[in-house]
C-alpha positions, 0 to 999 in steps of 0.5 A: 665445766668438764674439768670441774666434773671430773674433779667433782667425781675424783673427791667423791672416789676419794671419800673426801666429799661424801653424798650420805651417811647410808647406801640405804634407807635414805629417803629417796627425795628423787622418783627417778626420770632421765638422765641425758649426757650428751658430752661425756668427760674424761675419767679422773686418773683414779680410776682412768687406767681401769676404765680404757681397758674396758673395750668392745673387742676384748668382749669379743673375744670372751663372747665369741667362746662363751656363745659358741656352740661347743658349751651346747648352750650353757645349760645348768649342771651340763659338761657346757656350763662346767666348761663356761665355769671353768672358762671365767675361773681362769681369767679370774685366776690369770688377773690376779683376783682371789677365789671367793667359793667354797673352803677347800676341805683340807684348810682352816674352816671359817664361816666367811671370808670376814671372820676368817682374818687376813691371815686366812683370806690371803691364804689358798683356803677357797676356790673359785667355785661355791658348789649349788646342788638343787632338786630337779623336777622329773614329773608332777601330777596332782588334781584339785577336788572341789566337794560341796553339799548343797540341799543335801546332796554331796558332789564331787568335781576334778579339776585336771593339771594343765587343763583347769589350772596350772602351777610352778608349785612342785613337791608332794602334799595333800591339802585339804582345807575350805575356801575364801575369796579374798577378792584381789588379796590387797591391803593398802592402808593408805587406800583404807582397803582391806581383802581380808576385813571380817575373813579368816585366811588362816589354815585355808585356801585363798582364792583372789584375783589378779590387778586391782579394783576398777582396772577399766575405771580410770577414776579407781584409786588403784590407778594412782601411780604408786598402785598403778606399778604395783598391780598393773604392770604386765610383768607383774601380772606375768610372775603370778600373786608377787605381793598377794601371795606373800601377804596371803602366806602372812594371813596364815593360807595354805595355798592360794589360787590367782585368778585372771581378772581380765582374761581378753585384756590380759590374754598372750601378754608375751605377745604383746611386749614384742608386738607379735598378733600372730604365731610366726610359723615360718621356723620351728615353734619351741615348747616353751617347757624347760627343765624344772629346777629348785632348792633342795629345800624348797617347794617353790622356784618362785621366791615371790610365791612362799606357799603352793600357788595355783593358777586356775581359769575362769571356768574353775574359779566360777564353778568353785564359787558357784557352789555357794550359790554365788557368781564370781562376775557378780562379786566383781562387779560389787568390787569395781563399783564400790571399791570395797572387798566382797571377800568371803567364806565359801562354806558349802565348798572344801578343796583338796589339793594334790601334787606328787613329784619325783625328783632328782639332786643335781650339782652346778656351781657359782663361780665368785672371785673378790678384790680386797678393799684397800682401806683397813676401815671399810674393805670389810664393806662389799660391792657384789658385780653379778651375772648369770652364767646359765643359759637354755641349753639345747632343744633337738637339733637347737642349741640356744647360744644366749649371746645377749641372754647372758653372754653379755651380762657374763662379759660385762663381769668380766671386763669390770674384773680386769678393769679393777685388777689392772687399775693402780688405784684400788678401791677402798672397799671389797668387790666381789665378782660373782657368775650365777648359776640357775638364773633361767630356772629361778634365780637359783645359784644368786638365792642359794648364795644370800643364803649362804654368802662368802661374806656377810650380808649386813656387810654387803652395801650394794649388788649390781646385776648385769643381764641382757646389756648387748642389744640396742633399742629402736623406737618401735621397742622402745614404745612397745616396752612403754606399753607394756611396762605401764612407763609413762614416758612423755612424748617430748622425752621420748622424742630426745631420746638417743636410742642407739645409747639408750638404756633403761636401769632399775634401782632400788628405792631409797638409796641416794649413793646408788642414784648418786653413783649411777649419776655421776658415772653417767657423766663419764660414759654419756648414755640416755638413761631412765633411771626407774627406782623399784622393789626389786621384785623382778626375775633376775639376780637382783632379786634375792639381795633386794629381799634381803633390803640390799641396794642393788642396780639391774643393768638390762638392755632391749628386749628383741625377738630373739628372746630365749630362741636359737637366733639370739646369736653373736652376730646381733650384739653390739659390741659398742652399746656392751663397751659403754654399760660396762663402764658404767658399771665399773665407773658406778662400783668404783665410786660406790666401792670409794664411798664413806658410808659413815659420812667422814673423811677417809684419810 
């Protein structure tokens, strides 16, 4: 049976036994689920060599550098993120992978590698380095005037920045527009549910709640679990309006005001993920504030939240709607128990909203590097194997060394670029290895690089991201994260789950190669996935080529309490648990890299 599955995987590296006739849009007859392999087989010769060259010891020794305390942390455009950038250019360099950043001035222009012709990418036109200058954030202040006229008699309110409400909207306008309340800001045609039925959004505010109608009802529709993922896990409660923001900014809104459904409920949702009831006062609390980073052309760090987004209390909420002589409970109310909108002008009540911030441009770099497919018919084809570089530098005395948080995702890389560079058989399409930047600051070097890529993006049939791979579970985290996932994980599955070669991978929804991929990859390396296929509207670098509709795959290991603090540290990573998801890394791109996407034999 072994050999049999080692011959099976060898055909389909080969193109010569082809799974479908696209890495997207396949229909996705399979919602994901467990994958267990118990009894890992040996890897088929094609690509044998590459993958034993995949140890935890050389990890080691990439990590132990680029966690140390001399890059201070790594944070973005600092002389200790220059010198990690530096760092893994040269292992690129020394393995024999060509540079993929920017064309240096003096040679030949080109609008990508592609359309550069052989001649051009053989020749040292680019560097390791695509240059990502972004707008630093020094200060913001800004208040929202709500003025209304009831009985005629005018009134004026200031609502005060971090007090009444917050936002991660940044830049410098005034808005002044009325308001509707848009109830939970949903459409669902499926559901035959519309917020917006018989409003005008368009050159207004919107007001709307987070979650869906009847959350504490277990009879809702919106407990379904298609909708259940979609407007109640914490994540996406945490992240702000995700899809209601977009569809406000289709409605035509100026901005939008998220209000917190079930503030007790749904209070101190980080706590909950790590099961903290209580401060932990026995070592230095940290402001959680960090240096505030976007785009030049942006006004959002958030790519989820294309026009200004604000989120307001209660209090604030309920004032603004009772100047219309309205409740906001009563207006829930009618939502939870009729399961129809309660949307609504407010039109005693204009808001103006003001921001002003002062900024700065500021330089840092993606470091990217390819491996030409050795297949004239498809190396025009692209697999992307990213990670992000950048990590949250030092706070005082501290320095957050991000040895998990994404030393590791930056060694898995690493390992799989020499794994390719060393391995006598290439693939048959390109790879291109690429370290972010930006990613603690909103994703910013992996969205600055789909917008301007190395190679086209119609060519790019799949992205893999590696972000926290080091760390094992336990079965306490692994039923706190099930909580706060909203994963409904059987108790009889959860109870065969290895947990020390367990790992939760996320995909994109339909695509077959890539579940393929990953599948037969598995049989290679023998971990215990959950295999959860999704958007891809998460908060790591994935994000930006799942907008674009790129299939991807996000490999992340446990979340630990030394998330974002100074303790995640060299000493906690397993070396073993990063070993074993970077051969399935490698293992999932070689066989994506070898796949006909054309659904014919490759000679």
């Amino acid at each position: 049976m072994k050999k049999c599955l080692s011959l099976l995987f060898a055909l389909m590296l080969m193109g010569v036994y082809p799974l479908s006739t696209t890495f997207g849009d396949t229909p996705d007859r399979d919602p994901g689920g467990f994958h267990r392999v118990d009894s890992p087989v040996p890897p088929p010769a094609a690509i044998h060599d590459g993958f034993v060259s995949i140890t935890g010891r050389d990890a080691d020794s990439y990590l132990r550098f680029l966690a140390s305390d001399l890059l201070e942390g790594r944070e973005v455009a600092s002389s200790g993120y220059d010198i990690a950038a530096e760092f893994v250019a040269a292992l690129f360099r020394m393995w024999g992978l060509e540079p993929a950043g920017d064309l240096i001035h003096d040679a030949p222009r080109a609008r990508n590698l592609l359309s550069a012709g052989s001649d051009a990418r053989k020749s040292p036109s680019r560097s390791y380095f695509q240059d990502v200058v972004m707008r630093e954030v020094l200060s913001t202040t800004g208040s929202i005037t709500a003025e209304s006229k009831r009985s005629g008699v005018r009134r004026e309110r200031t609502f005060i920045h971090g007090i009444d409400y917050t936002s991660t909207s940044t830049g410098t306008w005034s808005i002044t527009a009325p308001v509707v309340f848009a109830g939970h800001g949903i459409v669902e045609k499926s559901l035959k549910y519309d917020d917006y039925h018989g409003i005008q959004a368009k050159d207004r505010i919107v007001m709307i709640l987070n979650e869906a109608p009847g959350a504490d009802l277990a009879d809702s529709p919106f407990h379904q679990d298609e909708y259940e993922k979609r407007y109640f896990q914490p994540r996406r409660r945490m992240h702000g309006g995700d899809l209601r923001t977009k569809t406000a900014a289709e409605k035509g809104a100026l901005a939008v005001l998220l209000v917190e459904n079930r503030p007790q409920k749904n209070r101190y949702l980080g706590a909950k993920i790590l099961d903290r009831d209580k401060v932990d006062d026995s070592g230095p609390v940290f402001d959680p504030g960090r240096r505030r980073l976007l785009l030049p052309h942006s006004n959002n760090p958030d790519p989820r939240a294309p026009i200004p987004t604000y989120q307001i209390s209660r209090r604030m909420a309920a004032e603004i709607v009772a100047t219309c002589g309205e409740s906001l409970e009563n207006l829930q109310s009618v939502i939870n128990t009729t399961y129809k909108p309660a949307s609504r002008l407010l039109s005693r009540v204009r808001l103006t909203l003001n921001t002003k911030s002062r900024t700065q441009l500021v330089r840092s770099r993606n470091v990217l590097a390819v491996l030409e497919g050795a297949d004239a018919e498809v190396k025009n084809e692209v697999i992307v194997i990213g990670a992000h570089l950048d990590h949250l530098g030092k706070k005082g005395p501290y320095i957050f060394n991000g040895a998990d948080d994404n030393g590791s995702g930056v060694c898995g890389v690493l390992e799989v670029a020499q794994a390719f560079a060393v391995n006598p058989t290439r693939p048959k399409r390109t790879v291109l290895f690429a370290l972010w930047t930006g990613e603690e600051s909103g994703l910013l070097g992996s969205t600055y690089y789909v917008a301007h890529p190395t190679y086209p993006l119609a060519k790019t049939v799949a992205n893999l991201n590696l972000d926290m791979i080091s760390r094992r579970w336990t079965r306490e985290q692994l039923e706190s994260m099930r909580r706060w996932r909203g994963m409904d994980i059987p108790q009889k599955e959860l109870e065969q789950i290895d947990v020390d070669r367990f790992m939760i991978l996320s995909r994109a929804r339909g695509s077959f190669p890539v579940r393929e991929a990953l599948k037969q990859a598995n049989a290679l390396v023998g971990m215990h996935l959950l295999i959860r296929p999704s958007t891809g509207f998460g908060g790591s670098d994935h994000a930006p080529f799942a907008f674009k509709g790129i299939p991807w795959v996000f490999f992340f290991s446990a979340m630990t309490q030394d998330y974002h603090m100074p303790s995640d540290s060299l000493e906690k990573v397993s070396l073993d648990h990063l070993e074993n998801v970077s051969r399935l890394v490698y293992a999932t791109a070689f066989h994506l890299a070898g796949w006909d996407s054309e659904n014919k034999v490759l000679e």
